[in-house]
C-alpha positions in Angstrom: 7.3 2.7 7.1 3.8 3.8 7.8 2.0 7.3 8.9 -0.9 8.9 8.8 -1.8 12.0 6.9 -4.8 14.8 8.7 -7.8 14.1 7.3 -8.8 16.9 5.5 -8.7 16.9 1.9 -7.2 20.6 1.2 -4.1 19.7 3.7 -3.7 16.2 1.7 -3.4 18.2 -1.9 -0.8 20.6 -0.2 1.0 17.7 1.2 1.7 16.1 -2.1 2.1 19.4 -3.5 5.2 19.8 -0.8 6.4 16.3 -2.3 6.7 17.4 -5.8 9.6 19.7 -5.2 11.1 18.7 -2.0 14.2 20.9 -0.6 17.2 19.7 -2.0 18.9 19.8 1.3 16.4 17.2 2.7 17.5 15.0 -0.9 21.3 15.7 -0.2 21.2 13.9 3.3 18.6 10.8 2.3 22.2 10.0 -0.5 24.9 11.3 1.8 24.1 8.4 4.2 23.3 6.1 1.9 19.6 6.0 0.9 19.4 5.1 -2.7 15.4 5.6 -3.4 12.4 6.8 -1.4 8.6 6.2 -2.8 6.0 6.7 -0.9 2.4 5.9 -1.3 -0.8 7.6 -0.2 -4.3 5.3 0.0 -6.9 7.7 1.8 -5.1 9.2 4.8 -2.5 6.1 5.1 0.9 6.3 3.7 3.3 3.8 3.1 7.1 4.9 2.2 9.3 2.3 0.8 13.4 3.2 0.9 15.7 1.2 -0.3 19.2 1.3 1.3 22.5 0.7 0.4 23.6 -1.7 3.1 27.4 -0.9 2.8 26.9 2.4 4.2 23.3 2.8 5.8 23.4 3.3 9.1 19.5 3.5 10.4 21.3 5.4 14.3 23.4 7.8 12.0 20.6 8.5 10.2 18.2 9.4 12.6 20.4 11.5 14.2 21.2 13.1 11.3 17.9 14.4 10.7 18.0 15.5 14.2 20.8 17.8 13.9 20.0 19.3 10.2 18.5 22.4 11.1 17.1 22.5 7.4 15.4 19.0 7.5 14.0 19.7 10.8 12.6 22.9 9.4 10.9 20.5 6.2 9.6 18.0 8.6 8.2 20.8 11.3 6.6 22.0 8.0 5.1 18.2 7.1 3.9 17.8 10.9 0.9 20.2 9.6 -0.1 17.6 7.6 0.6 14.1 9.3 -0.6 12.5 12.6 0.8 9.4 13.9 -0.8 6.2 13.5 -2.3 4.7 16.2 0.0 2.2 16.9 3.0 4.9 17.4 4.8 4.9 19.9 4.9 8.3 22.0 7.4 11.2 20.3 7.8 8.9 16.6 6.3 10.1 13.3 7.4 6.8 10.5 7.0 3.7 12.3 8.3 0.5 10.4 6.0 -1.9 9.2 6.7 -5.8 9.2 6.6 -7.2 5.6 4.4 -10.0 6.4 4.0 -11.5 2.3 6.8 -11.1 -0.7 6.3 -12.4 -4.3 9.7 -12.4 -6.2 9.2 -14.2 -9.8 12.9 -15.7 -10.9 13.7 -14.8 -14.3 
């Protein structure tokens, strides 16, 4: 998924300050429905976040509305709206758009 991040350096540095100790509630629903790892990458203003799912139990509907009705993760991501900006091709009212994985390498061991 992709977003974009303000451009202004101070606001970038408080951003990934934010991400090194993220509220636990916002941890405790990525596992409750089934997100198994988040990373997510900066490269100038652009930033990629890669999750990894567990398909049994991931339900992409449940959990976006899930977000939507934690008062607590709403507060963290009205808090990270200071920072990020959508990218220009957002669609009106998103934040993370998904990307399309357009190349993977896998090497068989």
């Amino acid at each position: 998924m992709m977003l974009d991040l303000k451009d202004d350096e101070l606001l970038i540095q408080e951003y990934e300050c934010w991400h090194q100790q993220v509220w636990p509630e916002v941890q405790a629903q990525f596992s409750e429905y089934g997100v198994v790892s988040i990373d997510i990458y900066r490269l100038g203003t652009r930033l990629c976040m890669v999750m990894e799912t567990d398909d049994t139990c991931f339900d992409a509907a449940a959990f976006q509305h899930a977000q939507h009705s934690n008062s607590r993760v709403q507060e963290w991501e009205r808090l990270m709206w200071r920072f990020q900006v959508p990218t220009p091709w957002t669609p009106e009212g998103e934040k993370w758009v998904e990307a399309h994985c357009i190349y993977q390498f896998n090497a068989e061991r």
